[in-house]
C-alpha positions in Angstrom: -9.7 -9.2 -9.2 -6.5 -9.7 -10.8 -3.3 -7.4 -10.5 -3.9 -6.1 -14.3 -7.8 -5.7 -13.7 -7.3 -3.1 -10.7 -4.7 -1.5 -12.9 -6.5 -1.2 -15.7 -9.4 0.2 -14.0 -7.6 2.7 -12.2 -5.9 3.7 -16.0 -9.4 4.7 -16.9 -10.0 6.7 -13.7 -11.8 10.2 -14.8 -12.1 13.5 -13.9 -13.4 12.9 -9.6 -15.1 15.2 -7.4 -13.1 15.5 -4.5 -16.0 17.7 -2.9 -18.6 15.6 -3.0 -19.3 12.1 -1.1 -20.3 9.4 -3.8 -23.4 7.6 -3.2 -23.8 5.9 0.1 -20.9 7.7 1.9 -21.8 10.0 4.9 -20.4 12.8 6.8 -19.3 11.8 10.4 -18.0 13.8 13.7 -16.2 12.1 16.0 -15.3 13.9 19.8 -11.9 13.6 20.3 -9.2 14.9 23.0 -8.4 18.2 20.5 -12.0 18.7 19.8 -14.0 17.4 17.2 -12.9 15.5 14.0 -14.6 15.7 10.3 -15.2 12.2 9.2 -16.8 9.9 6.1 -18.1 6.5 5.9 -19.6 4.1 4.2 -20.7 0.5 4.3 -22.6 -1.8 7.4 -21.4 -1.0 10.9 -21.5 -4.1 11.7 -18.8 -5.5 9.1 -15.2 -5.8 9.9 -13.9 -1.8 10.0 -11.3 -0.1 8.5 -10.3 3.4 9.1 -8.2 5.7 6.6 -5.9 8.4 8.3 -4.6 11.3 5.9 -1.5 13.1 6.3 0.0 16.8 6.5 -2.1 19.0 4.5 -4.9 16.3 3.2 -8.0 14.9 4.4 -10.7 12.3 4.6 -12.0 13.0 1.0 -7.9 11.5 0.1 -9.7 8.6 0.3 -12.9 9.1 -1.8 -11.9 7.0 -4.4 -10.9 3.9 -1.9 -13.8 4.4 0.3 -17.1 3.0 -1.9 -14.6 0.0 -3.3 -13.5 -1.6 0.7 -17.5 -0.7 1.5 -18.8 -3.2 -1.4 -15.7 -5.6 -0.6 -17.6 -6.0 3.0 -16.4 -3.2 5.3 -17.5 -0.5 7.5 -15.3 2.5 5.9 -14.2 5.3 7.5 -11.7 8.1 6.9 -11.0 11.3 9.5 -9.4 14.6 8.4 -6.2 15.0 11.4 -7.0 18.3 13.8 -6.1 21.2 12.3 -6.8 20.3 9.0 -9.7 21.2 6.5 -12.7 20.3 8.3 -11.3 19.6 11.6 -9.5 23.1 11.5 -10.8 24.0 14.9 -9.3 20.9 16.8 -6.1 21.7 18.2 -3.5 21.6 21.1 -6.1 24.8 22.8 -8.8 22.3 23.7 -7.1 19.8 25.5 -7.3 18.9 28.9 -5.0 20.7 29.9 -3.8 23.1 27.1 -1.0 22.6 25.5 1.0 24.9 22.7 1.3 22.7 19.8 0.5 19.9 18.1 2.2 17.1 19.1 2.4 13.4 18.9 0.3 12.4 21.5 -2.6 14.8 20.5 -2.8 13.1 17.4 -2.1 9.5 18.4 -4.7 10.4 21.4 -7.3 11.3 18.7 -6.6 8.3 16.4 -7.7 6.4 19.3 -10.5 7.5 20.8 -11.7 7.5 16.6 -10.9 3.8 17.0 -12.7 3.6 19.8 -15.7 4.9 18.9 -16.6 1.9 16.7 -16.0 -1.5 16.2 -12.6 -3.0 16.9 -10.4 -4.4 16.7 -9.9 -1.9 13.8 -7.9 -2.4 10.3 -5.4 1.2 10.0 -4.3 2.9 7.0 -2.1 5.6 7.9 -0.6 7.6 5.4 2.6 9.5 5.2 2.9 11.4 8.4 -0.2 9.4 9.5 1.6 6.3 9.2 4.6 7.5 11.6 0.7 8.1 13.9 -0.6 4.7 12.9 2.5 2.9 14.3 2.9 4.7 17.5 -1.3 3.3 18.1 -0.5 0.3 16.7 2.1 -0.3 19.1 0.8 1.6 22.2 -3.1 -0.1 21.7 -2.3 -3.4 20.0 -5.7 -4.0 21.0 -7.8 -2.0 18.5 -5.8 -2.8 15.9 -6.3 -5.7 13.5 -4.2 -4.9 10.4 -1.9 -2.2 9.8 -0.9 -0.6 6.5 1.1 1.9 5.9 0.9 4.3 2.8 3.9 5.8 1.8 5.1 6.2 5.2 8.7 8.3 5.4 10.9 4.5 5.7 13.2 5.9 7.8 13.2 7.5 11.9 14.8 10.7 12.9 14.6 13.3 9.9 13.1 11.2 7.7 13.7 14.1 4.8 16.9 13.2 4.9 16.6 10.2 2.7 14.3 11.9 0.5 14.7 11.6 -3.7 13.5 13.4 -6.9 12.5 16.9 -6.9 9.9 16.9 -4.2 12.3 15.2 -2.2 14.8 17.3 -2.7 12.4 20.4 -1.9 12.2 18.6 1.7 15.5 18.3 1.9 15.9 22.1 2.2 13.5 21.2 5.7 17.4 20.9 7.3 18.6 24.0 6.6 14.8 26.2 6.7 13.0 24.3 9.5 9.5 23.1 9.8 8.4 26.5 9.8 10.0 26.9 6.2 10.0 23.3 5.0 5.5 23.9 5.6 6.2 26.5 3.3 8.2 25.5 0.5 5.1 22.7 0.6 1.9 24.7 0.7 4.4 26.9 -2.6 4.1 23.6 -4.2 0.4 22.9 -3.5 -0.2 26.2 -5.1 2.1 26.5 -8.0 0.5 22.8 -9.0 4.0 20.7 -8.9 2.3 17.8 -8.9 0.9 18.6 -12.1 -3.2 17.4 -10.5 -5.9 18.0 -13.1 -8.0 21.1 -12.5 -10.9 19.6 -10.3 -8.2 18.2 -7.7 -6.4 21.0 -7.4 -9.1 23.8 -7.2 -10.0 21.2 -4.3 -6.8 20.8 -2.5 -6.6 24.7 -2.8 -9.6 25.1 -1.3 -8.6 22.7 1.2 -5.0 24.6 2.2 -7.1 27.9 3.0 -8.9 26.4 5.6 -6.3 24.0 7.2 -4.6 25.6 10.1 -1.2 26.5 9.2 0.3 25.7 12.4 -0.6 22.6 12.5 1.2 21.9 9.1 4.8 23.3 10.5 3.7 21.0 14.1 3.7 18.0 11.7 6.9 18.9 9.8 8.5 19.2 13.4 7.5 15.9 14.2 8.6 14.5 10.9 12.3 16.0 12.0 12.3 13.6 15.1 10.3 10.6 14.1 10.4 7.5 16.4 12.1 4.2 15.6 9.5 1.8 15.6 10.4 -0.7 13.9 11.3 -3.7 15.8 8.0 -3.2 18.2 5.9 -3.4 14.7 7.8 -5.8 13.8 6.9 -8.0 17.4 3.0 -7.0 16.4 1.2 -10.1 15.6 -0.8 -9.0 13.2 -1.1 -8.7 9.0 1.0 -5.3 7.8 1.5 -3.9 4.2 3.8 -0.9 3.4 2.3 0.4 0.1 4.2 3.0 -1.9 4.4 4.5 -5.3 7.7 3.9 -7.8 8.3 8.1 -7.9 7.5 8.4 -4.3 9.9 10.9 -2.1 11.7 7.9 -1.0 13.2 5.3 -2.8 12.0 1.5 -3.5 15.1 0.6 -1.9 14.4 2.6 1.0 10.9 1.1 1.6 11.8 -2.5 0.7 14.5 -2.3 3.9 11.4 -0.7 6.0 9.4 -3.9 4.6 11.6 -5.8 5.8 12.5 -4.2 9.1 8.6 -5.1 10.3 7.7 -8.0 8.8 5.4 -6.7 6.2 4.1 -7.3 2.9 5.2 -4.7 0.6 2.7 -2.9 -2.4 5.0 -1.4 -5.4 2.6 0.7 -7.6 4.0 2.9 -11.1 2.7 6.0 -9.3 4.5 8.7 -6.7 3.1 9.7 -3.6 -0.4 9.1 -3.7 -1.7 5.6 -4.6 -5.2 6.0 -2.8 -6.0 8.6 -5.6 -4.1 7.3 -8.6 -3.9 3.6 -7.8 -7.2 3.1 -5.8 -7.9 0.0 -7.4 -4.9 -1.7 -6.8 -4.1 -0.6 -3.3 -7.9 -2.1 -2.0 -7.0 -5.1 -3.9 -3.4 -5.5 -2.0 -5.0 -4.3 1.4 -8.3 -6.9 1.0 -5.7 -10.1 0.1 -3.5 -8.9 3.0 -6.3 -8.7 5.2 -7.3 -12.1 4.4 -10.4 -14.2 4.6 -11.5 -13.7 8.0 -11.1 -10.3 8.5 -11.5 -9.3 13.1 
């Protein structure tokens, strides 16, 4: 499919049922270390696999649009919600072994792994945004599960990584320095529910539905992490393996910002006229870039 094809086809995309699995996807559980973890796939479990991670405050069904197009491009789909959230709302830092008080890196790193493991690998990864900070940290840690890595609007920077944020959402998570995570988790779930980003009425009576049920502390554990996020780079970089970074032109970083992460670890890069969320407004084009950069002979 050519460039203009995918985004032509994804111009026409309609009015979509986040709720509901298209034909020939299925609900999943995976057992994990926090629990147990809501899950969808599609496509032959026997075919090269590709699993979709979701970040703060989103889910499996992120991917709904994505999921039925890598399935008839010859994969084994699947996407996981992150404990805490939506479906997985009852996985948390309680059911570990031992305890512990909060969400933390490991316990989702831990999780993304043992998903990994529970079906054919050497995986391909999609993290995206906070899950992409997750999908490195695997990536790096089990280089052996891991056949391709892309990250999805992934913050492009370590540290505080609101602290290069633009545009008006950005600048919203800028405020993250001065209220915290606790407040920063806030001022997002404000935006989720006043509609900023201006979502047609079936997607956001579904990601309303979905912030009622996700556990709210697991949304200000994520923002906490995103305060002190690892520097990376140079062991992704050493990671012999394909990687795209794909990220929208009004995304809360900058182009610039992402083309220096791009280059920092050796990826491909995936520029689409869209903000934050390409796997629901650029679908089309993102399995496109992800299936070339993948290649012929997909693990």
């Amino acid at each position: 499919m050519s460039a203009a094809a995918a985004r032509a086809l994804d111009d026409a995309i309609g009015p979509t049922a986040w709720d509901t699995p298209p034909p020939g996807v299925e609900a999943i559980r995976y057992r994990v270390p926090s629990g147990e973890l809501a899950g969808l796939a599609a496509g032959d479990p026997s075919h090269p696999r590709i699993v979709l991670v979701p970040g703060a405050t989103g889910s499996k069904e992120d991917f709904i649009l994505m999921i039925p197009l890598l399935a008839r491009a010859g994969f084994r789909v699947e996407a996981i919600d992150l404990a805490g959230q939506y479906e997985s709302a009852e996985a948390g830092p309680e059911r570990l072994d031992p305890p512990r008080a909060r969400y933390d890196l490991e316990l989702f790193v831990d999780d993304v792994v043992a998903v990994l493991q529970a079906g054919r690998t050497p995986a391909h990864l999609l993290g995206y945004s906070f899950a992409g900070i997750v999908a490195q940290v695997v990536a790096v840690r089990a280089p052996e599960l891991v056949a391709s890595l892309t990250l999805l609007t992934v913050p492009p920077v370590s540290g505080h990584v609101f602290r290069k944020a633009t545009g008006y959402r950005g600048g919203l998570m800028v405020a993250s320095f001065v209220v915290g995570a606790r407040g920063a988790a806030g001022i997002l779930a404000w935006g989720i529910r006043t509609n900023k980003n201006r979502v047609d009425e079936q997607r956001y009576g579904f990601v309303m539905e979905r912030l009622e049920v996700t556990r709210y502390s697991s949304v200000i554990d994520m923002f906490r992490l995103m305060s002190r996020a690892p520097d990376l780079a140079d062991r992704v970089r050493a990671l012999p393996i394909p990687k795209l970074v794909a990220f929208g032109a009004h995304d809360l970083w900058s182009s610039r910002a992402h083309r220096r992460f791009v280059d920092r670890i050796g990826a491909e890069a995936a520029e689409y006229a869209t903000g934050h969320s390409p796997c629901e407004t650029a679908p089309h084009q993102l399995v496109r870039d992800m299936v070339r950069m993948i290649g012929p002979n997909p693990a």
